[in-house]
C-alpha positions as CSV (number, residue, x, y, z in Angstrom):
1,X,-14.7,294.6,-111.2
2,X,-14.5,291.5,-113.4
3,X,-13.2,290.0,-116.7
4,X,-15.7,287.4,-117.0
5,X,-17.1,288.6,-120.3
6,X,-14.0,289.8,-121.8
7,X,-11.7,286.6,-121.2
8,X,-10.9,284.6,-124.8
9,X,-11.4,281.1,-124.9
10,X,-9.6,279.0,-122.9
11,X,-6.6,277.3,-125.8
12,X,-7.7,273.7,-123.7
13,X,-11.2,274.0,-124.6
14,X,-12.3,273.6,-121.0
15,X,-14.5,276.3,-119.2
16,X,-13.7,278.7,-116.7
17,X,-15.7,277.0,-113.8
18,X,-15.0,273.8,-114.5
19,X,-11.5,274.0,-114.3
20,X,-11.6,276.2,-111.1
21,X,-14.1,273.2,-109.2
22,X,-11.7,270.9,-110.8
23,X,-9.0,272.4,-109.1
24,X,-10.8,273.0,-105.9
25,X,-12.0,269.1,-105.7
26,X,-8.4,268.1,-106.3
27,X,-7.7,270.6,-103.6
28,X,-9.8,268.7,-101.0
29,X,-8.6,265.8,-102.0
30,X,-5.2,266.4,-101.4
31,X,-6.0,267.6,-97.7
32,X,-7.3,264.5,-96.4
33,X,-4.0,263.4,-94.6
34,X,-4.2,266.3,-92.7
35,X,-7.5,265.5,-91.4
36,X,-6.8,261.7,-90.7
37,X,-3.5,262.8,-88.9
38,X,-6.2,265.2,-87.0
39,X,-8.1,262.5,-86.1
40,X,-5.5,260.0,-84.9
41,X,-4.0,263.2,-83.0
42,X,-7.1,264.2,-81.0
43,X,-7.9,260.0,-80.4
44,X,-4.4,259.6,-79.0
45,X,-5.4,262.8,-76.6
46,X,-8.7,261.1,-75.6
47,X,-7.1,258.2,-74.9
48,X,-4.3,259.5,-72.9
49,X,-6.4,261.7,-71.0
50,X,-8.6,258.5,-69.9
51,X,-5.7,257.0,-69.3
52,X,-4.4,259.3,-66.8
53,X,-7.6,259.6,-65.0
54,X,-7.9,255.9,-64.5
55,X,-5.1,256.0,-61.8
56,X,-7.2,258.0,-59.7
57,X,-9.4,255.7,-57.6
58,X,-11.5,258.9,-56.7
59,X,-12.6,259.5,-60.4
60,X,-15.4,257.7,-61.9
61,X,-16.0,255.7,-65.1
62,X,-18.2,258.5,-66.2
63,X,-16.1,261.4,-65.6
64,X,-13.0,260.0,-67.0
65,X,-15.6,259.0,-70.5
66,X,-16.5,262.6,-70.3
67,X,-13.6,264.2,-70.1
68,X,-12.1,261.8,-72.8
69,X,-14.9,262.9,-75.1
70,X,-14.3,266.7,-74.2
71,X,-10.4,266.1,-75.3
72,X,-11.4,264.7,-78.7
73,X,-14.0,267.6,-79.1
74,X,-12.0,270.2,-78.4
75,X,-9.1,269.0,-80.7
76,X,-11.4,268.3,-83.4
77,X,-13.1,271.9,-83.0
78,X,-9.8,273.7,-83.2
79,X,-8.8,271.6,-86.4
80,X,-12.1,272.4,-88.1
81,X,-11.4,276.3,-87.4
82,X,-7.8,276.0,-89.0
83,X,-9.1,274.6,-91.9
84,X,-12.1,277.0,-92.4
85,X,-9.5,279.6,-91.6
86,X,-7.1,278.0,-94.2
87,X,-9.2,277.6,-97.0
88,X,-10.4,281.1,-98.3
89,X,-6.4,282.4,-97.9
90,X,-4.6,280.3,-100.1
91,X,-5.6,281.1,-103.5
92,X,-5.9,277.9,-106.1
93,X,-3.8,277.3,-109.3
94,X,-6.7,278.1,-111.9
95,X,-7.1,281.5,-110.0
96,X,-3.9,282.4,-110.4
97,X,-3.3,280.8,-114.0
98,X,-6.6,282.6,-114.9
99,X,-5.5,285.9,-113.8
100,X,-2.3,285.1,-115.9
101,X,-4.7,284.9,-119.5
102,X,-6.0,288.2,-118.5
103,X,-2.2,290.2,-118.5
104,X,-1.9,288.0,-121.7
105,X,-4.6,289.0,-123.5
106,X,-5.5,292.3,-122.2
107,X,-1.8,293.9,-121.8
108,X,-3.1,297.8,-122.4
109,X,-5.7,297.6,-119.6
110,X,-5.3,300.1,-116.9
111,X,-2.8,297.7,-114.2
112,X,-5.5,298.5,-111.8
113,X,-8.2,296.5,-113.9
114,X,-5.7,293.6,-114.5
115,X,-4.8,293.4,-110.8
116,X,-8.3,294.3,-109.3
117,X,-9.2,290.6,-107.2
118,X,-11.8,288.6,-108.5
119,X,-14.9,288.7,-106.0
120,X,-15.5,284.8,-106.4
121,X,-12.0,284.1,-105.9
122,X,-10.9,286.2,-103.3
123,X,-12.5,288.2,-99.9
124,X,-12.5,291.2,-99.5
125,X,-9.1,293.8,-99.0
126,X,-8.3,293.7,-95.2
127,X,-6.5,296.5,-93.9
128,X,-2.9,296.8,-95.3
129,X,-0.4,295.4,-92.7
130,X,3.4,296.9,-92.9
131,X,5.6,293.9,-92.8
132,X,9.1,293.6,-93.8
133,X,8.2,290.3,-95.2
134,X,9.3,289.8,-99.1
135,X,6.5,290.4,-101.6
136,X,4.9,287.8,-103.2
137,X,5.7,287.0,-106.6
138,X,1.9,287.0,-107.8
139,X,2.5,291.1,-107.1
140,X,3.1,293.0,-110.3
141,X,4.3,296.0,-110.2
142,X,2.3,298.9,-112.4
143,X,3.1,300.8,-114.5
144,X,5.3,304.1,-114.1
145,X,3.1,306.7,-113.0
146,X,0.1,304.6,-112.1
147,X,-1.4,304.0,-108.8
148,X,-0.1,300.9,-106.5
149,X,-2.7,298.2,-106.8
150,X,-4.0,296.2,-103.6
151,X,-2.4,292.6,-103.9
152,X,-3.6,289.0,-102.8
153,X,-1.9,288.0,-99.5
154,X,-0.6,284.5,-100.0
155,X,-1.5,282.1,-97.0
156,X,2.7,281.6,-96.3
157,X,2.8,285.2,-96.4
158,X,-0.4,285.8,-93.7
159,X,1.4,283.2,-91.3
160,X,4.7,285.5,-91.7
161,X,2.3,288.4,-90.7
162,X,1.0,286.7,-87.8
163,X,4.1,285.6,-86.6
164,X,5.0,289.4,-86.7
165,X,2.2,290.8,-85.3
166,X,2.3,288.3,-82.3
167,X,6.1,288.9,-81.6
168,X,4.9,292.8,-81.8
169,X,2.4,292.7,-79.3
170,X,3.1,293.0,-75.3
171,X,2.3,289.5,-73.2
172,X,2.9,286.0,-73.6
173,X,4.2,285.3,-76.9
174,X,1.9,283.1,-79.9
175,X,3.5,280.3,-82.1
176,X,2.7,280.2,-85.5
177,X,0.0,278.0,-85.9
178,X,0.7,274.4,-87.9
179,X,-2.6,274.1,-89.8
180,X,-1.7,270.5,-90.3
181,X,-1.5,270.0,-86.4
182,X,-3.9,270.8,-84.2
183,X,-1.5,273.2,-81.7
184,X,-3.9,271.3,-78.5
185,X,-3.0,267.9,-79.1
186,X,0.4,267.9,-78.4
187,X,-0.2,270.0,-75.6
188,X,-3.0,267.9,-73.8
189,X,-1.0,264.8,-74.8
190,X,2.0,266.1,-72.9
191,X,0.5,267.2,-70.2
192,X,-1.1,263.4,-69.6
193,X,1.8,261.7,-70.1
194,X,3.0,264.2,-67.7
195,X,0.4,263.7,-65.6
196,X,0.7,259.8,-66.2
197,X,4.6,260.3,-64.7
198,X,3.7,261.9,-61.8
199,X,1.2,258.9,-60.7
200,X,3.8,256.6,-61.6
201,X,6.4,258.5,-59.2
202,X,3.4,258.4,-56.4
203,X,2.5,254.8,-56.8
204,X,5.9,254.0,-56.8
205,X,6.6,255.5,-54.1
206,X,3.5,254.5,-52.1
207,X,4.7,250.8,-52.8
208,X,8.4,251.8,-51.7
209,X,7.0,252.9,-48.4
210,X,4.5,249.8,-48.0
211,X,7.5,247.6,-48.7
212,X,9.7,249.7,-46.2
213,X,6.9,249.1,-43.7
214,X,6.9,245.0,-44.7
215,X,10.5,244.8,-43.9
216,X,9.9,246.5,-40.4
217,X,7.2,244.3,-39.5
218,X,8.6,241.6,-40.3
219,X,12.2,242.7,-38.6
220,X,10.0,243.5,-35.4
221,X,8.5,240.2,-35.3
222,X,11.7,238.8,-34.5
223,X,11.5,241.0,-31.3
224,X,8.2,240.4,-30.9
225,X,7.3,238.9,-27.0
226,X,3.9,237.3,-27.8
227,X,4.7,234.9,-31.3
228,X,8.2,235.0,-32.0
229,X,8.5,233.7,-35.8
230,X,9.8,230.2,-35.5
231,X,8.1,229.3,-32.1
232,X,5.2,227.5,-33.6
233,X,7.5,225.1,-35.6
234,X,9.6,224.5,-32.5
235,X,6.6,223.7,-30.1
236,X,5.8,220.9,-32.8
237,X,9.1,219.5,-32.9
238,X,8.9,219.3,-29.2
239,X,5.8,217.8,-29.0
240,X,6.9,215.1,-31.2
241,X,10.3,214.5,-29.9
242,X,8.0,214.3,-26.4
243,X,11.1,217.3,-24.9
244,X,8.5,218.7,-21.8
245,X,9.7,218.9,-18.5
246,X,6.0,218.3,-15.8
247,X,5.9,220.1,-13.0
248,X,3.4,219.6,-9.8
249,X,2.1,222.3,-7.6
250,X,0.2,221.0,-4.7
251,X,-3.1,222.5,-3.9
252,X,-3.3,222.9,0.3
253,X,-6.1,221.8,2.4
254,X,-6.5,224.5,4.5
255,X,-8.0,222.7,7.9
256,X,-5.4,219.9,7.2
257,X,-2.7,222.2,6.0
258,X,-1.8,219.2,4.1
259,X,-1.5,219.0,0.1
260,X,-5.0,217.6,-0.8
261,X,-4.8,217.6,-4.7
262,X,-2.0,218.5,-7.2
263,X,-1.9,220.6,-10.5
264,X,-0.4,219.2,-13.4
265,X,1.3,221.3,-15.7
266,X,4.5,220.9,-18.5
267,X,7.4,223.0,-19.5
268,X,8.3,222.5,-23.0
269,X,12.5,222.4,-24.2
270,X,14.2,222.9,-27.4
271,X,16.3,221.1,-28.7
272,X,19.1,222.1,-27.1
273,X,17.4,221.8,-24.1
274,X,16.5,225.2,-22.7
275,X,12.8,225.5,-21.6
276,X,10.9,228.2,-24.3
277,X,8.8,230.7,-22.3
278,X,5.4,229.4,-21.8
279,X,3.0,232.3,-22.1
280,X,4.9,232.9,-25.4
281,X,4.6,229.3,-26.4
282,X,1.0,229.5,-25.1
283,X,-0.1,231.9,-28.1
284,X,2.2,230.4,-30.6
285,X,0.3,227.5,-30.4
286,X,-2.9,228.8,-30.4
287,X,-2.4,230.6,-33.6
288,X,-1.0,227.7,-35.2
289,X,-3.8,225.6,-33.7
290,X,-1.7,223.4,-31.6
291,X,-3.8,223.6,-28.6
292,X,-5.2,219.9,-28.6
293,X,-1.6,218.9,-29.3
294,X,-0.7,220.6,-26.3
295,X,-3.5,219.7,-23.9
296,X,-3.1,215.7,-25.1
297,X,0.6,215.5,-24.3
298,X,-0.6,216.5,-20.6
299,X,-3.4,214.0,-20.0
300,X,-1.5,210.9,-20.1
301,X,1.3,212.7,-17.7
302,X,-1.4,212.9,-15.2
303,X,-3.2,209.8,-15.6
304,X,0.7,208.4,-14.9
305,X,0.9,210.6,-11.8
306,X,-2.4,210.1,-10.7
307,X,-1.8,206.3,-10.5
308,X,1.7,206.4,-9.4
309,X,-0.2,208.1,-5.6
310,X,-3.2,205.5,-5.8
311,X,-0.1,203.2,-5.7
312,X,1.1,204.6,-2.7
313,X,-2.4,204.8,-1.2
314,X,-2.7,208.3,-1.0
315,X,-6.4,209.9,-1.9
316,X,-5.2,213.0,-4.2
317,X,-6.7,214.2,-7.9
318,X,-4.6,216.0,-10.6
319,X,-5.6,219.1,-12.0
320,X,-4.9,219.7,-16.0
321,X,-6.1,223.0,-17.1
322,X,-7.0,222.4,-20.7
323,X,-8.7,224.6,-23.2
324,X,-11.9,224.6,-24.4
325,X,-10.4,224.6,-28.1
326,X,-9.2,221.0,-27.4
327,X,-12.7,219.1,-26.6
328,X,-14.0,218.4,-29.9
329,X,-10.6,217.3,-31.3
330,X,-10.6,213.4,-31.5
331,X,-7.1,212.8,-30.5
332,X,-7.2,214.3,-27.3
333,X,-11.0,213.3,-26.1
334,X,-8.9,209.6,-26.9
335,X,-6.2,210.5,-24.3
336,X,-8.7,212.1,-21.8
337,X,-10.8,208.8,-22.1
338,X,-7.4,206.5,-22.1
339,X,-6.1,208.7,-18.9
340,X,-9.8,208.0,-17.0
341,X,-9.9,204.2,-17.4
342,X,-6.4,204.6,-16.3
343,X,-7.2,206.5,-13.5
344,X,-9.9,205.5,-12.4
345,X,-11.9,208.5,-13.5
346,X,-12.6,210.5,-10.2
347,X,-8.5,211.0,-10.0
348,X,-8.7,213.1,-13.2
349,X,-10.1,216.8,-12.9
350,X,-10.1,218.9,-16.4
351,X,-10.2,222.9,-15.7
352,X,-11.3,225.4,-18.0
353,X,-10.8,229.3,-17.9
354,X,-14.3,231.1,-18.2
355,X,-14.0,232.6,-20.9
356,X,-13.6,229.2,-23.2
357,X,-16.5,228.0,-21.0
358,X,-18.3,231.2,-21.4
359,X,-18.4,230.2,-25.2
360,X,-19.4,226.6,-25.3
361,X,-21.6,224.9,-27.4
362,X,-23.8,222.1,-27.7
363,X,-21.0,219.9,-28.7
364,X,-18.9,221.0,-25.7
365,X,-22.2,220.4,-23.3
366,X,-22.5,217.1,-24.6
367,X,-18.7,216.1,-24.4
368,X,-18.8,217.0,-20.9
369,X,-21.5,214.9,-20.1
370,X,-20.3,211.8,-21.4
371,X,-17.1,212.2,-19.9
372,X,-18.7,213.2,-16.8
373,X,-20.4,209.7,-17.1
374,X,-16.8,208.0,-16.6
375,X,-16.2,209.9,-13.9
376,X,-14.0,212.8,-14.9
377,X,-14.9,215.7,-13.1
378,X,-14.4,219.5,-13.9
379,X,-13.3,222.9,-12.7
380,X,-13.6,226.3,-13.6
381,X,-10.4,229.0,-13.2
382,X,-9.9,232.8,-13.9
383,X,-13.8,234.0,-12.8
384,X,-13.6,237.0,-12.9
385,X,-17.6,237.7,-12.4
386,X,-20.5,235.8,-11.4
387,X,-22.9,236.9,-14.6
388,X,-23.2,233.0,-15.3
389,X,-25.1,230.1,-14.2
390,X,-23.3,228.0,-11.9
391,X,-25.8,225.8,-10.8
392,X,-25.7,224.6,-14.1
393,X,-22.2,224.1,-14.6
394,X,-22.2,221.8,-11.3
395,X,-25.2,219.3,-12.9
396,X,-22.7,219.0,-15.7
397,X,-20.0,217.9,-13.6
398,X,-18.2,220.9,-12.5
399,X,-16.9,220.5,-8.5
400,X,-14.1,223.9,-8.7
401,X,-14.2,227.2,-8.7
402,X,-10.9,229.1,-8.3
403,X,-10.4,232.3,-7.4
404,X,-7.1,234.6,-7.8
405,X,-6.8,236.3,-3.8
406,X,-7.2,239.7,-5.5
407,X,-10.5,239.4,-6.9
408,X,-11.8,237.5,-4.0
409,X,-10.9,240.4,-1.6
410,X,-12.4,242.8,-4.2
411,X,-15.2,241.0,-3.8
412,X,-17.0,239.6,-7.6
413,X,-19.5,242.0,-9.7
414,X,-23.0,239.9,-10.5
415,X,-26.0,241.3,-12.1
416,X,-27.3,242.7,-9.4
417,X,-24.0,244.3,-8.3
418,X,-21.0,244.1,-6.4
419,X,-21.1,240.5,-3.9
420,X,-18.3,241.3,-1.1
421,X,-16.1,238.2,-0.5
422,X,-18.1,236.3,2.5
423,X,-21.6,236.0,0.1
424,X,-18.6,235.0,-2.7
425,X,-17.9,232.0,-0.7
426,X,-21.4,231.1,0.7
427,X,-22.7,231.1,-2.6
428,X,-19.8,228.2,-3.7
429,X,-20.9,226.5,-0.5
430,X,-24.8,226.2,-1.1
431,X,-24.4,225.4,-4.7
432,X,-21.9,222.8,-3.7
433,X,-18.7,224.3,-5.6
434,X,-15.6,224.0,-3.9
435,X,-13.7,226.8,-3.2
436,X,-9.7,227.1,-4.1
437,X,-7.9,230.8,-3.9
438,X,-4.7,231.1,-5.9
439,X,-1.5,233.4,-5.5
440,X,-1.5,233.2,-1.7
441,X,2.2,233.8,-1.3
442,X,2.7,235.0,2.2
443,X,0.9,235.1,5.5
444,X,-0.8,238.0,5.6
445,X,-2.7,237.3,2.6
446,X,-3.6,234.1,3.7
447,X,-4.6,235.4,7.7
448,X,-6.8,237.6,5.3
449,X,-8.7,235.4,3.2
450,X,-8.6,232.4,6.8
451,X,-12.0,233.9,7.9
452,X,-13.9,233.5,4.8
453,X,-14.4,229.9,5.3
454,X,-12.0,229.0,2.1
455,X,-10.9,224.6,2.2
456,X,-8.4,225.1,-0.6
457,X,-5.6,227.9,-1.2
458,X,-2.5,227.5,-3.4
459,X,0.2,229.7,-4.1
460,X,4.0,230.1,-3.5
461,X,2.9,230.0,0.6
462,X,2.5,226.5,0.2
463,X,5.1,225.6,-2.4
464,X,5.4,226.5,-6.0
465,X,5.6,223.7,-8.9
466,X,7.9,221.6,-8.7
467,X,9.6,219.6,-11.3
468,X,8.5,215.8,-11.3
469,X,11.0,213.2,-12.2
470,X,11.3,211.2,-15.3
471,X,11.2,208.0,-13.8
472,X,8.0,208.2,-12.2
473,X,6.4,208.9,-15.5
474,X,7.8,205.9,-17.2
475,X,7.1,203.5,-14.6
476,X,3.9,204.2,-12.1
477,X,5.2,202.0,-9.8
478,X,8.3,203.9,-8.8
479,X,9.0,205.1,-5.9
480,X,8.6,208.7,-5.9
C-alpha cells in the first residue's frame, strides 16, 4: 500500500523522484572508493599470486598468467556480490525523510498505513528473525491497542543478524563480512606471501647446502692425490728456477746383456728441495697445460747426455718419452730441433704412449716427418692392443715398440682376436719394430719372456734409474 497520491507537496519544490534518484546518484558516487580499493585489492592478489608461482621452475608462463587472472576474477566476483547484496538493504535518506512527511501530514492514519514499506523502496518482508539486537530508531512504535507493524531492517542491523545467526549455527564459525573489503583478498594475499616465505626458506636453504658442499670440495681438494691445489703453480716455478733432478735407466741388450740405450727422465724439487710426486705432478701439469713446458726442459738434458757418451765413444740413444700434446707447440719442436743438431739426430729417440698417438692429426703426421728427416727417430710405449697400423707408423719413423711383461705374456687382442706372445714378437720382427719389454724385475720373469726372441728388456733386473750428476749436464765433456 502506498501514499503516492496522498503526499502534499514537497515545502522545496522538488518532486518526489527526483530527489530520491538524486539521492541514489549521490549514493553511487560516494561508493566509488570502495570499488577502487576493490580493484587495487584483487590486482595486489594477482600479482602476488604470479609472483609466488614464478619461483617454481616446474610452472609455466601460461599457468602462472592464468591463475593470476583467476585471482583477480574471483576477487572481483565476490566484490560485485557484496555490493549487489548491499545495495537493496540500506535504505536512502529521501526514503526515510519521505516516510517522515507522511507521519507529519497524515498523523490519524491507521500506524499500519504509515509504517506499511514502500514497494519501490523496499523488498519484500523476510521472515522475522529474533535477535537481541537493539531496534532501530526508524521503528515507531503504534499506537496502544494496535497491531505491531513489520519494520525496515537497517543494513548495520542485518550484519548484527548475520553475525548472530552464524555464531548460532554448529561448524566452522563465519566473520561478518566487510562490504568494503573483499573477505578473499586478504586471504589469497596471505597465503602467497606465505607461500612466497616458504620458497625463500627452500632456496635458502638449497644455496646453504650447495655452499656447504663448496666448502667440502674445496677442503677435499687439499687431500686430493691426483691435483693437489697449488701443484700447478709450483711445477712452474720449478721449471723456471730449472730445480729437476735427471735420472737414467738403462735399457739391456739381451744377447749382450750390456746397457744398449738409456731412458731419460727428470724429477722435479720444490723449493725447499724435496722432489714433488711425479704422477701427481704429471696431471697438474696437464690441466694447467704445462706439458710442452715439461717435455722441453727434457730435450736439451738428453741432447747433453747423448753427447757426453759420443764423447766417450760409446754407440747408445736416449729415450724421452714426451707427449703428443707437446708437438705442435713452437718452443719445444725448437728444443727437439736444437737437441738433434746437437746430437747428431740418430742419438735422440722421442716416445709416445698410444693413446696420444692413437689421436694424431695431420699436423702431428707432418711434424714427425720433418723431424724424421733430421734424423730423430720414434717409439711407441703403453700398447696395449694391436687394432692399429704399424706398418705405418714405422714409414714415419717409428723403430720401438715397448711392451709392459704382463701384457706380453697375456698375449695382445687384434681384430681378429687374441695374438699369443710368440706371433706378438714375430709380428715386430717382420715389420721391422724393435722389440723392448719393461718391468722385468727378477729372473723368473725374464727366463719367461728369454724364449720369445725379445733384444731389449728393462726393468729393476737390470738397474732402476739412476740419478745423473750435475756436472755432466753442464759440461759434456766431463768425465762421467
Amino acid at each position: 500500500m502506498t501514499f503516492h497520491s496522498e503526499l502534499p507537496a514537497d515545502p522545496t519544490g522538488a518532486e518526489p523522484d527526483t530527489e530520491i534518484l538524486r539521492a541514489d546518484t549521490a549514493r553511487e558516487e560516494a561508493s566509488w572508493p570502495v570499488d577502487l580499493v576493490a580493484l587495487i585489492a584483487a590486482s595486489m592478489a594477482a600479482l602476488a599470486v604470479h609472483t609466488a608461482l614464478r619461483m617454481h621452475t616446474t610452472v609455466s608462463t601460461e599457468m602462472r598468467l592464468g591463475a593470476a587472472v583467476l585471482a583477480f576474477g574471483a576477487l572481483a566476483w565476490v566484490h560485485i556480490m557484496l555490493r549487489s547484496e548491499a545495495s537493496p538493504v540500506a535504505p536512502t535518506k529521501s526514503a526515510n525523510a519521505r516516510a517522515k512527511r507522511v507521519k507529519k501530514v497524515r498523523p490519524t492514519e491507521p500506524a499500519i498505513k504509515a509504517t506499511s514499506p514502500d514497494p519501490q523502496f523496499t523488498r519484500p518482508a523476510a521472515p522475522a528473525v529474533v535477535s537481541p539486537a537493539p531496534r532501530s530508531s526508524a521503528q515507531t512504535p503504534s499506537p496502544a491497542g494496535s497491531a505491531r507493524a513489520p519494520s525496515t531492517v537497517g543494513f548495520e542491523e542485518l550484519q548484527t543478524l548475520v553475525a548472530e545467526l552464524a555464531r548460532s549455527t554448529p561448524g566452522p564459525k563465519a566473520v561478518t563480512p566487510d562490504p568494503d573489503t573483499p573477505p578473499r583478498a586478504a586471504s589469497i594475499a596471505a597465503e602467497a606471501r606465505a607461500f612466497g616465505r616458504a620458497l625463500d626458506e627452500s632456496h635458502a636453504a638449497h644455496a646453504a647446502a650447495l655452499s656447504r658442499a663448496a666448502r667440502i670440495m674445496n677442503e677435499q681438494a687439499y687431500l686430493d692425490p691426483v691435483n693437489p691445489p697449488g701443484l700447478a703453480a709450483e711445477l712452474a716455478d720449478a721449471l723456471t728456477a730449472e730445480r729437476m733432478t735427471v735420472y737414467l735407466e738403462p735399457v739391456q741388450q739381451m744377447e749382450s746383456d750390456r746397457p744398449r740405450h738409456y731412458e731419460i727422465s727428470v724429477r722435479f724439487k720444490a723449493a725447499d728441495g724435496v722432489e714433488m710426486p711425479h704422477e701427481q705432478l704429471l696431471a697438474a701439469a696437464r690441466a694447467a697445460g704445462l706439458l710442452p713446458r715439461v717435455d722441453a726442459a727434457i730435450i736439451p738434458r738428453a741432447a747433453r747426455v747423448a753427447q757426453h757418451f759420443q764423447v766417450r765413444g760409446r754407440d747408445t740413444d736416449i729415450f724421452a718419452r714426451v707427449h703428443g700434446t707437446s708437438l705442435p707447440d713452437q718452443e719445444f719442436r725448437a728444443e727437439v730441433t736444437a737437441a738433434a743438431i746437437a746430437a747428431d739426430g740418430g742419438a735422440l729417440i722421442l716416445s709416445f704412449a698410444q693413446d696420444d698417438v692413437r689421436g694424431f692429426g695431420r699436423v702431428h703426421w707432418m711434424i714427425l716427418s720433418t723431424l724424421s728427416e733430421m734424423g730423430v727417430r720414434f717409439g711407441i710405449e703403453s700398447v696395449t692392443d694391436l687394432d692399429m697400423d704399424f706398418g705405418m707408423l714405422k714409414r714415419h719413423g717409428f723403430a720401438f715398440v715397448k711392451l709392459d711383461k704382463d701384457v706380453l705374456l697375456d698375449g695382445l687382442p687384434a681384430p681378429g682376436g687374441t695374438i699369443a706372445s710368440a706371433d706378438v714378437c714375430r709380428h715386430f720382427a717382420s715389420l721391422g719394430l724393435a722389440l723392448i719389454v719393461s718391468h722385468i724385475d727378477d729372473e723368473a720373469a725374464l727366463a719367461r719372456i728369454l724364449g720369445f726372441g725379445i733384444l731389449f728388456g728393462q726393468g729393476a733386473l737390470f738397474g732402476g734409474p739412476r740419478a745423473v750428476r750435475a756436472d755432466l749436464l753442464t759440461n759434456a765433456s766431463a768425465a762421467a
